[in-house]
C-alpha positions as CSV (number, residue, x, y, z in Angstrom):
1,X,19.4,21.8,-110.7
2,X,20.3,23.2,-106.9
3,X,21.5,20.5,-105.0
4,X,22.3,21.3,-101.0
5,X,25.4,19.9,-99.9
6,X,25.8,16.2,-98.5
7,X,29.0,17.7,-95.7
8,X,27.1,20.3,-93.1
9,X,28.7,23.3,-93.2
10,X,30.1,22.8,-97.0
11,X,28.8,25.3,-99.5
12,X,27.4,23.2,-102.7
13,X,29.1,24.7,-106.0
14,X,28.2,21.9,-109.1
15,X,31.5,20.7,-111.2
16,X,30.1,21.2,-115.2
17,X,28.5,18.1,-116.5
18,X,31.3,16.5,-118.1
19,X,33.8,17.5,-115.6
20,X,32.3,13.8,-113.6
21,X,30.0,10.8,-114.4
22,X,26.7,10.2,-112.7
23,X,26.6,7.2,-110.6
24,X,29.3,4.8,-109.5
25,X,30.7,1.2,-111.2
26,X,32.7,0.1,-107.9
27,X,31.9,0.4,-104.4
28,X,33.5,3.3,-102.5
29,X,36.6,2.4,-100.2
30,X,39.3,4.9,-100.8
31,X,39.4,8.8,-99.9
32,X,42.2,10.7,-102.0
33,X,43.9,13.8,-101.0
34,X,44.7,16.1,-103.4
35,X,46.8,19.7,-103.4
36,X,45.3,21.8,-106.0
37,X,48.6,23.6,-107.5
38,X,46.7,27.0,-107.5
39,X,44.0,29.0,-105.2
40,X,40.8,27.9,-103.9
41,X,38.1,30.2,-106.2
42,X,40.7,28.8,-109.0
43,X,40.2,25.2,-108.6
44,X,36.0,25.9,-108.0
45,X,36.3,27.8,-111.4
46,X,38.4,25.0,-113.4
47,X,35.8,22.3,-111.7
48,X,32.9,24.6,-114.0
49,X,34.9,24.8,-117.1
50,X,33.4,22.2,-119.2
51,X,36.5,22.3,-121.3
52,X,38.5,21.1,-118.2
53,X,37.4,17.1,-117.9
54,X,38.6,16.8,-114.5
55,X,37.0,17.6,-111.2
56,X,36.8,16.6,-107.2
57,X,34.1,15.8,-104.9
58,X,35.5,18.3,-101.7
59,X,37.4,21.4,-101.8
60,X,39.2,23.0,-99.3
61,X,40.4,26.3,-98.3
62,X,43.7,27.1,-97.0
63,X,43.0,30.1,-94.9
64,X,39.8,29.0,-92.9
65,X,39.3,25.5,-93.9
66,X,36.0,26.0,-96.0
67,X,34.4,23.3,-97.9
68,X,32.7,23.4,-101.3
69,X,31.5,20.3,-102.3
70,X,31.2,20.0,-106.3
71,X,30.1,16.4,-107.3
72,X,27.8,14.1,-104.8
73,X,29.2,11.4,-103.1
74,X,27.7,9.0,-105.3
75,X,28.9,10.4,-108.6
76,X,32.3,9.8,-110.1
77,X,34.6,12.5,-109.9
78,X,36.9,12.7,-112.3
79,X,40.1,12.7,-109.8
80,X,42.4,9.8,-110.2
81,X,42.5,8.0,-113.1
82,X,41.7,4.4,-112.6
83,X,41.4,4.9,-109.1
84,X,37.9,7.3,-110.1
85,X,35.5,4.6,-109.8
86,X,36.0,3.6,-105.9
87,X,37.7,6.4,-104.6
88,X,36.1,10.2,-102.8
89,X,38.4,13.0,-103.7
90,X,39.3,16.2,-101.3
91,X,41.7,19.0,-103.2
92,X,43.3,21.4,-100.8
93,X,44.4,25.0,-102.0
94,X,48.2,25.1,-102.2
95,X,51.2,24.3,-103.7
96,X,53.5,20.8,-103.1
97,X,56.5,23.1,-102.4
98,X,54.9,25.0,-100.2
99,X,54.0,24.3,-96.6
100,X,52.8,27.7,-95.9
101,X,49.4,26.6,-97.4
102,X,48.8,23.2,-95.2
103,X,47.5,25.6,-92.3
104,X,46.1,23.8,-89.3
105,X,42.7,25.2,-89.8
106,X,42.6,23.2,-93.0
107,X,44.2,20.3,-91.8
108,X,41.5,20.4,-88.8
109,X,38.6,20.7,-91.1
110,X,39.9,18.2,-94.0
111,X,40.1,15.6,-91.0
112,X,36.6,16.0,-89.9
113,X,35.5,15.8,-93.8
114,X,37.2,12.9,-94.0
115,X,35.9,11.1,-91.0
116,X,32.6,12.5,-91.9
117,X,33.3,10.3,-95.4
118,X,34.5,7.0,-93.3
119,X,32.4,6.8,-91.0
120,X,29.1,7.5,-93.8
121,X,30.9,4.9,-96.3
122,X,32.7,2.2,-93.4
123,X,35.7,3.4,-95.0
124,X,38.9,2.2,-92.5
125,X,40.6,5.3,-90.9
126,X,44.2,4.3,-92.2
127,X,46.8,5.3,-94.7
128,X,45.6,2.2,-96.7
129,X,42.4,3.9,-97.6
130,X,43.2,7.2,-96.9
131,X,45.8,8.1,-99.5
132,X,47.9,10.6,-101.6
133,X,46.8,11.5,-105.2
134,X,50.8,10.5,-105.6
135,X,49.9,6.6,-103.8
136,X,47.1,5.9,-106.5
137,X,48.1,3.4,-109.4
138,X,48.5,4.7,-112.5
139,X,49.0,8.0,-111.6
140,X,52.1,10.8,-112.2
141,X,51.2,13.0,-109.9
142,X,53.5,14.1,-106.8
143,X,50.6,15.4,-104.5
144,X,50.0,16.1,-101.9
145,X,53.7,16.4,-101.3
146,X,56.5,15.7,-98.9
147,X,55.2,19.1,-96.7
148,X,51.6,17.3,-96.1
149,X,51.9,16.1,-92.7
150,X,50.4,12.7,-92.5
151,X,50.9,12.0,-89.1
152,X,49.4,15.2,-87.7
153,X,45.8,14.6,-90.6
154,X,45.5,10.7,-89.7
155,X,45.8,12.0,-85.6
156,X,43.3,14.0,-86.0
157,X,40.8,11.9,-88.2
158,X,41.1,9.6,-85.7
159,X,40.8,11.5,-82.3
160,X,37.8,13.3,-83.0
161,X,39.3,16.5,-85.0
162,X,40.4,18.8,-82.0
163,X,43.2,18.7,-79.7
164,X,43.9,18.4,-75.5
165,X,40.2,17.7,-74.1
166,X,38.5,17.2,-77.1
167,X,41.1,14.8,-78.3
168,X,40.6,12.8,-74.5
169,X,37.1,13.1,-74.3
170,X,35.7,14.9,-71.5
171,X,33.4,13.6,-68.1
172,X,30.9,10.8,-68.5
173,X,29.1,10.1,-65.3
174,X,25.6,10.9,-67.0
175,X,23.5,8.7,-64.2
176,X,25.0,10.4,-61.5
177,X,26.5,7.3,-59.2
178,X,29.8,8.6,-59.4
179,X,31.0,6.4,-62.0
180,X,31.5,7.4,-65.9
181,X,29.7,5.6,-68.3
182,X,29.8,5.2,-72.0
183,X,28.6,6.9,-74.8
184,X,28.0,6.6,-78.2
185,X,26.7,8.5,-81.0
186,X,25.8,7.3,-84.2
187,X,25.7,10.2,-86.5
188,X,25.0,9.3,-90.0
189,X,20.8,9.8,-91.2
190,X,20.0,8.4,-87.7
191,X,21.7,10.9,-85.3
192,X,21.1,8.6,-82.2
193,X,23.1,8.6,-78.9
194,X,23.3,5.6,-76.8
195,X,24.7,5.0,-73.5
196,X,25.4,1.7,-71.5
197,X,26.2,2.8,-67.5
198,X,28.9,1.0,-65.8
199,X,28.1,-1.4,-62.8
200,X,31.6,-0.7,-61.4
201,X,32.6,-4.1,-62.8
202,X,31.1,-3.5,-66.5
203,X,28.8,-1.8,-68.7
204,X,25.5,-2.5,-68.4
205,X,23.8,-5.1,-71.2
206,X,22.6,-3.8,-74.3
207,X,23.5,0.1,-74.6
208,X,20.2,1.9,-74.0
209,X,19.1,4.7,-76.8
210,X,19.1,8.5,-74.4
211,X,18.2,10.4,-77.1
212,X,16.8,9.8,-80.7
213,X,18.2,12.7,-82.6
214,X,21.7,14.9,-81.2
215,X,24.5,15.4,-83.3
216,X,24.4,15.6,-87.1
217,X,27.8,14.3,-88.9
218,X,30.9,17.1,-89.2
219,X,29.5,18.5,-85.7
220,X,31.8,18.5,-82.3
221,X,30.9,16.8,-79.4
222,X,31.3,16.3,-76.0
223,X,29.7,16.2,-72.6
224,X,30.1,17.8,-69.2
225,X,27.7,18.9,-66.2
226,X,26.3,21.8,-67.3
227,X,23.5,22.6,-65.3
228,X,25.8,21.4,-62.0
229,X,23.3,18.5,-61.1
230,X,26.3,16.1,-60.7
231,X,24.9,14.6,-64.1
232,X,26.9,14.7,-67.2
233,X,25.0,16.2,-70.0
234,X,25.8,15.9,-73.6
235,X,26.5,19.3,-76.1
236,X,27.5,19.6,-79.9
237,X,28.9,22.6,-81.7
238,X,27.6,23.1,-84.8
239,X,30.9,24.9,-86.1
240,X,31.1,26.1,-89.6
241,X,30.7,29.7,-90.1
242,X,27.4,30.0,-93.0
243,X,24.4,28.4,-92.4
244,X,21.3,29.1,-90.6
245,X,22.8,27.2,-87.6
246,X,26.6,28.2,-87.8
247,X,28.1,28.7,-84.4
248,X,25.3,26.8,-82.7
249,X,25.8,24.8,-79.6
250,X,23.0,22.6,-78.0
251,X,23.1,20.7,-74.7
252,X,20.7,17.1,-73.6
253,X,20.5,17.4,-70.2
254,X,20.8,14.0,-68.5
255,X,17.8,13.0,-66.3
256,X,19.8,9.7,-65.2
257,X,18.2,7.6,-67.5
258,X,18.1,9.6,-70.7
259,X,19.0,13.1,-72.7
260,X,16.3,15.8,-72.6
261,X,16.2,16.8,-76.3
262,X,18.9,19.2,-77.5
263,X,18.5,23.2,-76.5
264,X,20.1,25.7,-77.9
265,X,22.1,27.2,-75.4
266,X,24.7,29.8,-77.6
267,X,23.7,30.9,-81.2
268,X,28.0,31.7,-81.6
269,X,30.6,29.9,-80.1
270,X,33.4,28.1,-82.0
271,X,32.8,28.8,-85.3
272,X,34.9,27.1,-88.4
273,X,38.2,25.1,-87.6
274,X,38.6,26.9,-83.7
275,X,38.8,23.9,-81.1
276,X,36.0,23.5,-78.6
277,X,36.6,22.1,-74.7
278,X,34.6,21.8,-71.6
279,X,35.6,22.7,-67.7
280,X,34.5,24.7,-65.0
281,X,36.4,27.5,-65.4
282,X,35.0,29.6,-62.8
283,X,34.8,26.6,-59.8
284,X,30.8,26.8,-59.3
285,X,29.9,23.4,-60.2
286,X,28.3,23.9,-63.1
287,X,31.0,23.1,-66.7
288,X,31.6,26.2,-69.2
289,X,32.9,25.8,-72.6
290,X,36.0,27.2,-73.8
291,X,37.3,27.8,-77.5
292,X,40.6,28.2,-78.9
293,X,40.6,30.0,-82.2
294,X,43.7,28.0,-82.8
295,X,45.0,30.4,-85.8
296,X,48.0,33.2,-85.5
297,X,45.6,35.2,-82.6
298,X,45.7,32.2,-80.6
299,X,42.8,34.0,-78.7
300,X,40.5,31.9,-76.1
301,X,37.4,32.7,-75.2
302,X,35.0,31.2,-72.5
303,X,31.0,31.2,-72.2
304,X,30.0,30.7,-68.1
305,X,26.9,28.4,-67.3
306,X,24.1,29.8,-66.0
307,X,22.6,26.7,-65.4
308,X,20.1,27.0,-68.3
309,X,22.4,28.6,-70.8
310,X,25.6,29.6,-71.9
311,X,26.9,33.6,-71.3
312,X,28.3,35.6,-74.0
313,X,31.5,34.3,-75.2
314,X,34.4,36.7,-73.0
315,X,37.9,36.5,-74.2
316,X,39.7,35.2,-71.3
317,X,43.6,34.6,-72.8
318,X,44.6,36.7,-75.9
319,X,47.7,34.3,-77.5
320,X,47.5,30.9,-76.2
321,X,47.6,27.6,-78.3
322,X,48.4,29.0,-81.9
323,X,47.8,26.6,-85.2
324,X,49.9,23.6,-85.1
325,X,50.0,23.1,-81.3
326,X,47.6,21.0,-79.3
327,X,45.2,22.6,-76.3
328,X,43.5,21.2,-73.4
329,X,41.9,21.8,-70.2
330,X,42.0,20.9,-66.5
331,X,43.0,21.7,-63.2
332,X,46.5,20.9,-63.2
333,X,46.8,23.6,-59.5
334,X,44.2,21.7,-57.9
335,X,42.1,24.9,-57.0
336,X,38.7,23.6,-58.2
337,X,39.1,25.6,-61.5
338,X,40.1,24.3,-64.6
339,X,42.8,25.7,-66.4
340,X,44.2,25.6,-70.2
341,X,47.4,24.2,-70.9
342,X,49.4,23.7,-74.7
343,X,51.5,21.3,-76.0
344,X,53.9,22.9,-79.0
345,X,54.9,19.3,-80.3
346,X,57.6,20.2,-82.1
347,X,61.1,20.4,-81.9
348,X,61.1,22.3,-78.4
349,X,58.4,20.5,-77.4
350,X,57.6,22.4,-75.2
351,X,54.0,22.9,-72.5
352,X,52.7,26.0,-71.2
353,X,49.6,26.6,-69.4
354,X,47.7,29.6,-68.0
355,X,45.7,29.5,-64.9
356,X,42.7,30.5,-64.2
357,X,41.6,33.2,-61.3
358,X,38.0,33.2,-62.1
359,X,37.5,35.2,-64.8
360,X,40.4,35.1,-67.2
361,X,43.7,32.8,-67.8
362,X,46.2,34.4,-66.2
363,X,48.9,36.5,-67.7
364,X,51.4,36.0,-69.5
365,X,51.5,32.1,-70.2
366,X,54.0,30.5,-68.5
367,X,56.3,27.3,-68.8
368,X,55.3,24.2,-66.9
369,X,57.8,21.7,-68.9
370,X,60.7,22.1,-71.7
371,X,60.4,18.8,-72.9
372,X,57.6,17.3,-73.5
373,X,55.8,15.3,-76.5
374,X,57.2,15.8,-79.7
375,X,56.0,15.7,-83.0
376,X,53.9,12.8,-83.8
377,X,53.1,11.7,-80.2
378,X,50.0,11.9,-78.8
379,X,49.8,14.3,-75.3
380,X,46.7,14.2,-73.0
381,X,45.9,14.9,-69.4
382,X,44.6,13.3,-66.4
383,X,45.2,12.8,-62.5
384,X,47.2,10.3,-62.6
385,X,48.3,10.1,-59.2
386,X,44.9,10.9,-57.8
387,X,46.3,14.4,-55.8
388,X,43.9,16.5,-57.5
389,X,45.8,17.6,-59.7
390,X,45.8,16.9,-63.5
391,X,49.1,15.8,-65.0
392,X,50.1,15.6,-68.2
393,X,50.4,12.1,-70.4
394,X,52.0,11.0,-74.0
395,X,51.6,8.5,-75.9
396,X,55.0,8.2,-78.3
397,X,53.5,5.3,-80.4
398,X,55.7,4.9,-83.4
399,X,58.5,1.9,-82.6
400,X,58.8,2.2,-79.3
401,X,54.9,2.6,-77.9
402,X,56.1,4.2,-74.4
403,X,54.2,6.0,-72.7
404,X,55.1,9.0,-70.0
405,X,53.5,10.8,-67.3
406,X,54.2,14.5,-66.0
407,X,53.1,14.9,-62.9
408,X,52.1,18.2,-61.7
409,X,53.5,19.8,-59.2
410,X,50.5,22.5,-59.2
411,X,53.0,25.2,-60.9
412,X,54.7,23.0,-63.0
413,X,55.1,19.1,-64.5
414,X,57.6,17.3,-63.3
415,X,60.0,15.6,-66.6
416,X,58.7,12.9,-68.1
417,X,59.0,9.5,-66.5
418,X,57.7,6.1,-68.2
419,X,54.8,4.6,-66.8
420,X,54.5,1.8,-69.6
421,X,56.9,0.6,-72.1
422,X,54.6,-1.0,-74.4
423,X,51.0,0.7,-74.9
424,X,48.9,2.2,-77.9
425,X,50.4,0.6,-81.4
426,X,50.1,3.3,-84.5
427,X,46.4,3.4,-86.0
428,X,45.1,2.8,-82.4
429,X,43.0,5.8,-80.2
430,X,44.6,6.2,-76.9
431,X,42.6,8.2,-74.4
């Protein structure tokens, strides 16, 4: 029988019969991650072999982060031994020895499957229930390795799946008063978004439903002023890249008291594992989104507001933020356009950014600090001193929980002071 797929965006390929056993005898709590020892179309192959006796609910592909889904959520993969009967099971094309495989695009699109997965099942976000195929009792195996990069995969489950401004959120004043609010969605088969507005002292009673259906689970989303009404709106991107509505994006306007119902407002923008953001790019009041494909092109394109719509996506930088390094967007000149801006997190640690003139990020990208979040720490932006400027912010977690601010001086951040010495434990989201 057909079955559609439970993930949007996952293709649905079935595992053979006796590959999995229909139904569950434990509830689920556990989601296990896997490395397949061999190729993608290899392990979808083996999972339809009858003779194989094994199989996984999610597989991944290295090179774009696809999905096929192969047993239902509510089945019993055969994955992990005695670990089969509470536990989801995602394989990911590689090889243990070989980090080559654990691309960002997968690790960006595993995360989202797996907080898709915790959120559906109230499954806790950490390593406890989130673990290695190596970390499950009774097993021999040795995946997914000493090359899988925890830190980076739990990160990312847990700050939403993309990096810079989608990581920190984005503008939230949606009744207009000047002060941001709160928002929530609840994904899941209910797809609501509620909001409680802030008094300036607290938010408001019992959050309000806006809107009744925006947002379907695996989908991106953020908010901005879009139609330049000094409202904050509310957009999703579909993402994926098959599927009658691959590459969507819809926008709620905000009337002050609620979200218009979503409107398509780009049929292609920020397809698969590339990284959507939100800013006014071109100064007009109104915010654009931006997209970094986030791969070895490192390419960024933007699509303007019109108000009512979003332009055709325009290439604006050709090699910025490649995979493995974390974008974002603001105005760290002050010139009433928002900029992009990367942070390498690695051993160099260091952040470059690329202004923009109106049209395009300019140039070559250049330097603004040398040393500057490294790997495992959490970098964000803000005005911190309230010049108009956006600086740049990390949160190093780990044993020491500092945290440090880089001011900008509107052509570069200053180094790194501490601005708090004991703020944002591990497993905790810091904006």
């Amino acid at each position: 029988m057909c079955r559609l797929p439970q993930y949007p965006g996952a293709r649905w390929i079935a595992a053979a019969g006796g590959n999995y056993g229909a139904g569950r005898s434990a509830a689920i709590t556990t989601i296990v991650i896997h490395v397949t020892q061999g190729s993608y179309a290899g392990t979808i192959s083996w999972f339809q072999n009858p003779s194989a006796g094994v199989s996984a609910h999610y597989v991944v592909k290295s090179s774009n982060g696809e999905v096929t889904q192969m047993v239902r959520d509510e089945d019993t993969a055969y994955h992990a031994r005695s670990a089969n009967p509470y536990s989801l099971g995602i394989e990911h094309e590689g090889f243990v020895d070989n980090p080559a495989w654990f691309t960002d695009a997968m690790y960006r699109s595993s995360a989202n499957l797996s907080r898709h997965l915790a959120n559906k099942w109230g499954i806790p976000k950490t390593r406890s229930y989130i673990r290695g195929h190596n970390e499950m009792p009774g097993n021999d195996h040795t995946d997914p390795g000493p090359h899988w990069n925890w830190n980076h995969y739990m990160s990312l489950i847990n700050s939403g799946g993309g990096g810079g401004q989608y990581l920190a959120g984005s503008p939230t004043d949606f009744s207009g008063d000047g002060r941001d609010d709160i928002v929530t969605f609840n994904l899941g088969s209910l797809n609501d978004a509620y909001v409680a507005t802030s008094t300036g002292s607290a938010f408001a009673g019992t959050s309000v439903k806006w809107n009744d259906f925006f947002g379907l689970s695996g989908e991106k989303l953020l908010t901005g002023d879009f139609n330049g009404d000094g409202k904050d709106d509310i957009v999703t991107f579909v993402g994926g890249t098959t599927g009658t509505n691959a590459g969507d994006v819809y926008v709620g306007l905000s009337t002050g008291t609620a979200f218009l119902g979503g409107t398509k407002w780009h049929d292609w923008f920020a397809p698969g594992a590339e990284v959507p953001a939100v800013g006014d790019v071109n100064g007009d009041g109104r915010d654009d989104i931006i997209t970094f494909t986030h791969d070895g092109q490192g390419d960024v394109y933007v699509a303007l507001s019109t108000g009512t719509s979003f332009g055709a996506g325009v290439k604006w930088h050709e090699y910025f933020s490649i995979a493995g390094e974390y974008p974002a967007v603001g105005d760290v000149n002050g010139d009433g356009r928002d900029d992009i801006i990367t942070f390498t997190c690695n051993a160099d640690a260091d952040v470059y950014a690329a202004v923009s003139n109106g049209s395009s990020f300019v140039g070559t990208t250049v330097k603004w600090n040398d040393f500057f979040c490294l790997a495992g720490e959490f970098p964000y932006l803000g005005d911190y001193n309230g010049d108009g400027k956006d600086d740049i912010i990390v949160f190093a977690k780990g044993s020491t929980n500092d945290v440090y601010v880089g001011l900008s001086t509107g052509t570069g951040f200053l180094g790194g002071a501490k601005w708090h010495d004991f703020f944002g434990l591990n497993g905790e989201i810091t904006l």
